[in-house]
Each structure stands twice: as structure tokens, then as C-alpha cells.
N, C-alpha and C positions, 0 to 999 in steps of 0.2 A: 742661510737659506733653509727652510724647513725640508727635511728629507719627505713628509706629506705629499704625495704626488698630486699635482696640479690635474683637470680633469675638462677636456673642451667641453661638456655635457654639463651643464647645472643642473644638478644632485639635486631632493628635495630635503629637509632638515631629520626626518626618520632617514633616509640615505647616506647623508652624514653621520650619523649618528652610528647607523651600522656599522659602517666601513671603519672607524675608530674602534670601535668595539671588537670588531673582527682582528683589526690590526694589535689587539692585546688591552684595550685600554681598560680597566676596571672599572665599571657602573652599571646602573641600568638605561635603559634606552628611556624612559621618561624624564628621569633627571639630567642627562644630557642634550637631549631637544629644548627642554628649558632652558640650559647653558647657551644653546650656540642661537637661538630665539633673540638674545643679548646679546651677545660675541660672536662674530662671524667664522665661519670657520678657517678664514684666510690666518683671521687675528687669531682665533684661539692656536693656531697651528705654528704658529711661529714662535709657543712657551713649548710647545705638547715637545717639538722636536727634541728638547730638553732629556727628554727623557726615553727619547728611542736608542735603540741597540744602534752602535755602530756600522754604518754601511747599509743599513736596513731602515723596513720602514714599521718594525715591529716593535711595538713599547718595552722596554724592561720588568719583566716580569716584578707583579706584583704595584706596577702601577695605577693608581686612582684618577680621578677626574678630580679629587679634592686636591692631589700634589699640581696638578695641571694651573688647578686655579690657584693654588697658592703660591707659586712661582705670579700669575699674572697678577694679584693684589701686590705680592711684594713691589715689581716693575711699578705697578701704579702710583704707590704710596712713595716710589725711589722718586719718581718725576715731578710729586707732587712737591717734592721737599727742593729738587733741584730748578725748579720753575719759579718756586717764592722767592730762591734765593737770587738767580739770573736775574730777577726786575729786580731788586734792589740794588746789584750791582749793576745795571742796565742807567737806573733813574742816577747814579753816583757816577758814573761817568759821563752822563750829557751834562753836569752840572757843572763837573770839574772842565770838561771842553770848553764850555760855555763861557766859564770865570777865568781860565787860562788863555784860551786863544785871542775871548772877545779882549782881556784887559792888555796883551801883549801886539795885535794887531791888528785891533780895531773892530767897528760890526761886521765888515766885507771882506778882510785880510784872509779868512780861512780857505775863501775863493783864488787868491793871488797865486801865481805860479813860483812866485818867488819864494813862499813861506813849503813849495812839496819838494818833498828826495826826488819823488816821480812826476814828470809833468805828465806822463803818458797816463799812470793811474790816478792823476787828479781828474785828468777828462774824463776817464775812465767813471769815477766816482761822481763826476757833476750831472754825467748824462745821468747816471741813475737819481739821482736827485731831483736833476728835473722832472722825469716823470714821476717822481714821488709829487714834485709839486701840482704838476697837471692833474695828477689824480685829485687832490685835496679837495673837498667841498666844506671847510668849517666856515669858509669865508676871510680870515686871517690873512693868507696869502693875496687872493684878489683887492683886499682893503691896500694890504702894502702897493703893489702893483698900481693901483687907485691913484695915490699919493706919491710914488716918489716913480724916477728912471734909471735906479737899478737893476742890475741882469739878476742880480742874486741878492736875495730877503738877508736880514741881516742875521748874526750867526745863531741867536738865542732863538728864531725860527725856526730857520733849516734845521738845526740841530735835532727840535721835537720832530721835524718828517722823516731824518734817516732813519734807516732798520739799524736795529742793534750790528746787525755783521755790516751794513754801511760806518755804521760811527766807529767803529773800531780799525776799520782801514782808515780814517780818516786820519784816527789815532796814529797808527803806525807808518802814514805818509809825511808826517809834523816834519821838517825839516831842522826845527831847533832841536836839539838831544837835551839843550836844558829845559824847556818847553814840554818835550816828553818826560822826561824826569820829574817835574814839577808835577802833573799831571798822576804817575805812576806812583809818586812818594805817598800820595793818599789810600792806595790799596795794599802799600809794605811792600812793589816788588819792584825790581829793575823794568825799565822800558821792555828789554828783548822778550823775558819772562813773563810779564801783563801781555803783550803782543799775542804770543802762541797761546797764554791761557782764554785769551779773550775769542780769540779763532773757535778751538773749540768748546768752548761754553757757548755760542751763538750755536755749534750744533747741536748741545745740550738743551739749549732751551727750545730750539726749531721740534727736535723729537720731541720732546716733553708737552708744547703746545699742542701736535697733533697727537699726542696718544699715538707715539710711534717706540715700540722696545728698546731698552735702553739697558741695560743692566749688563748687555754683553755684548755692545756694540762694538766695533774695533772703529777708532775715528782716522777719516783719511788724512788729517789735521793731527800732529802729534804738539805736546806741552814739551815746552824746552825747561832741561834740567838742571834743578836749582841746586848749583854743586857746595858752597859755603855758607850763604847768608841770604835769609836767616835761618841760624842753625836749627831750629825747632822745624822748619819746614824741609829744609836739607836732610834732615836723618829723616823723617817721612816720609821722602819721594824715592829716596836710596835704592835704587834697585828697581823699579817700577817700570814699566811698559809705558809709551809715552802716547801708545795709539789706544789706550785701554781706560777704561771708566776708573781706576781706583786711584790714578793720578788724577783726574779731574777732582774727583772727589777730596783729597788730600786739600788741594791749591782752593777748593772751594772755602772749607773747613779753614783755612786756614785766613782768607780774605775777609770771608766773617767777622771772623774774631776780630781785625784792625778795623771793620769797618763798624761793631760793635762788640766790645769784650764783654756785654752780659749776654750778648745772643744767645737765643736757646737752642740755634740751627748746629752747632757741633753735636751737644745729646741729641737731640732729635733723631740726627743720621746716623753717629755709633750706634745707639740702642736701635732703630734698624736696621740695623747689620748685624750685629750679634742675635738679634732675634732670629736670624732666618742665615746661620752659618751654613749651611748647604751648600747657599749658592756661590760664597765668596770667591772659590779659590776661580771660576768661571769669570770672576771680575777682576782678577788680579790682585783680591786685598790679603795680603800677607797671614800667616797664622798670628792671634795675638797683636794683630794692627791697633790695640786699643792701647796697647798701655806705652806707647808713643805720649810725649808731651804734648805734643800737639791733638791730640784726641782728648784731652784730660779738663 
């Protein structure tokens, strides 16, 4: 939470602007009206705290408006790089669903109570599906409905309507463990490990989508720790905070690579990160995180 005190009274954007100013921030007042003109002061205020005194609501001396914004381009460019990669991994798991479930129990089986660990989080998950269906207007769905007297479209449908955090519960209710494994074998990691890291990647992508800060989020959703194999990802996560972005980031980096070994999303993300070492130790990422195999 930005130590920025909130204010019942909306401020006009010279008001704003003052009152940061006053609070220590370095600039002038026209180039900062131009800033928050674009960035509101709710947003700008949730990097700026970055850089205030402990316990206070006073900047560290000698802070800019340029470090303010270059903490919020870095965030930007972090979600942009973590958002390309969440659909990819996104579009590779409705497929893998898709070709595993439909081939193992049919177009309608994914429905069956027989095929969940949970019967209570299968209802759980149908309701929300339905209204994914109700909402739908491509037409697709009403054609099915049209045609046949099924309760539930068949699975390579429904599939495309759940949300990413629907399909991944879906994933971790599979009742077969070879069925999950089959499934998990295509992103290189154990069912339990894909599970937790798919949790929070859906709230990776969720921030990311909205343009909500990401770089020093603590997730309520921790990634379970890959203690053996494989070893390349195992010595990478060693040590790492399970509620914090630099493990996301590892498991990301690292799904990549099996999901493509010339991807360019590993450099991509090192070289932003070493670019803007500042912020790292804020995000959990180790001193020297680079020269890990796994980064290479």
C-alpha cells in the first residue's frame, strides 16, 4: 500500500502535483502535471512509495520524477514480457486438455463426476462455466444447443469459454494422476508443480492484463518447490520466496524453454533485469541470478 495518504477531497492536478513536490519529490510542477495528465495519481503513487522514507510519507532525498517513472516503465515492460508469455502458455494448455481428456473420455467425459477428485469443486467449476456459456454470443454454443440434448457442449468448446484460472482448476481436479501427468509432461513439470505454478501465473496474467503492479507483488497463491528434477530448475528456485515474483519468473523462464528452446522470452527477461538492478533485491531475484544454467 502506498504510504501516499489518500484524501476524501479531489485535489485538482497542480494540487497533486504540489503536494508531491512538497513531500520531497524532485521536479517541476509543469512536468509533473504532464505525468499525472497520463498516470493518475492513485497509479503513479503505488511506484513513487518505492522510494519514500520509512514510516513516512517523505521521498528520499534526492529523488526525481525520472526514477518514479523508471521504476513504472520497468513494471510495464516486466508485464508486458510476462503477459506474451501467460497466452502462450494459456493457448498450450486448452490444447493439451483438449487432446488428453477429449481422447481418454470422450467429448462430454470432462463433465462426469466420475472422471473429478472433487465432486463439490466440479459443480463448483460447471456453474462458472455455465455462465460463461450464457454470457457467449459468437453463436457457436446456441448452434450446439440448436442440434443436439446435451447439458454440456463438447469438451474442445467449453474448453475455449473457461478463463485461464477456470482451466487450470479443471486441470488440477483430473481424477486420473496419469491423465494429469500426460497433460503436465508437456511443460517438463510434475502435476503438483504445474498446479501451484498455474495458480499463480493466472494472477500474473490477471495483473498484467490490467495494468495492475507487478514487480513486487507478494502472491496470496505460493509455487510449490521443485526440490530434485529437473536439476536446472531445482538449483534456480533454491532458496526463493514462494509468494514472490522471482519464482514465478524462474518457472516461467524455464517453461519456455520446453515449450520452445530457441525462444527469445529467457534473454528478453535477463536483460530486463540486469538492466534495472535496483529493483531486484525488492523482487526476490538473487545477487548474480544470471549466471544460473537456467538463465543461459
Amino acid at each position: 500500500m502506498s504510504r501516499i495518504a489518500f484524501s476524501k477531497v479531489a485535489l485538482s492536478l497542480d494540487e497533486q502535483a504540489a503536494l508531491l513536490i512538497a513531500r520531497g519529490l524532485e521536479t517541476d510542477v509543469d512536468s509533473l502535471v504532464a505525468t499525472l495528465t497520463k498516470i493518475s495519481y492513485y497509479r503513479l503513487s503505488g511506484y513513487a512509495w518505492h522510494f519514500q522514507r520509512e514510516e513516512s510519507e517523505l521521498f528520499k532525498a534526492g529523488t526525481t520524477l525520472a526514477d518514479v517513472l523508471d521504476l513504472y516503465q520497468f513494471d510495464s515492460r516486466l508485464r508486458q514480457l510476462m503477459f506474451g508469455l501467460a497466452t502462450v502458455i494459456e493457448l498450450e494448455l486448452r490444447t493439451r486438455f483438449v487432446n488428453s481428456v477429449g481422447h481418454a473420455y470422450g467429448p462430454m467425459g470432462y463433465s462426469d463426476p466420475k472422471h473429478a477428485n472433487s465432486t463439490a469443486a466440479l459443480a463448483r467449476d460447471l456453474e462458472e462455466l455455465r455462465q460463461s456459456l450464457e454470457r457467449n454470443t459468437d453463436g457457436h454454443v446456441q448452434n450446439f444447443y440448436d442440434r443436439h440434448n446435451d447439458s454440456w457442449p463438447p469438451v474442445w468448446l467449453s474448453t475455449e469459454l473457461m478463463s485461464f484460472g477456470l482451466l487450470s482448476r479443471w486441470f488440477d481436479n483430473l481424477q486420473s494422476e496419469a491423465l494429469r501427468k500426460e497433460i503436465a509432461l508437456g511443460f517438463g513439470l510434475a502435476p503438483p508443480i504445474l498446479t501451484s505454478y498455474l495458480r499463480q501465473l493466472t494472477l500474473v496474467r490477471n495483473y498484467s492484463a490490467h495494468h495492475m503492479r507487478l514487480w513486487n507483488k507478494h502472491f496470496p497463491t505460493g509455487i510449490a518447490q521443485v526440490r530434485r528434477t529437473p536439476p536446472e530448475l531445482a538449483e534456480a528456485v533454491a532458496g526463493s520466496d514462494e509468494h514472490r515474483i522471482y519464482r514465478c519468473l524462474v518457472m516461467s523462464a524455464y517453461v519456455a524453454k520446453v515449450l520452445n528452446p530457441s525462444t527469445g522470452f529467457v534473454v528478453n527477461l535477463r536483460e530486463h533485469l540486469l538492466a534495472h538492478e535496483r529493483y531486484l533485491a525488492t523482487m526476490d531475484v538473487p545477487t548474480r541470478f544470471e549466471e544460473s544454467p537456467l538463465w543461459q
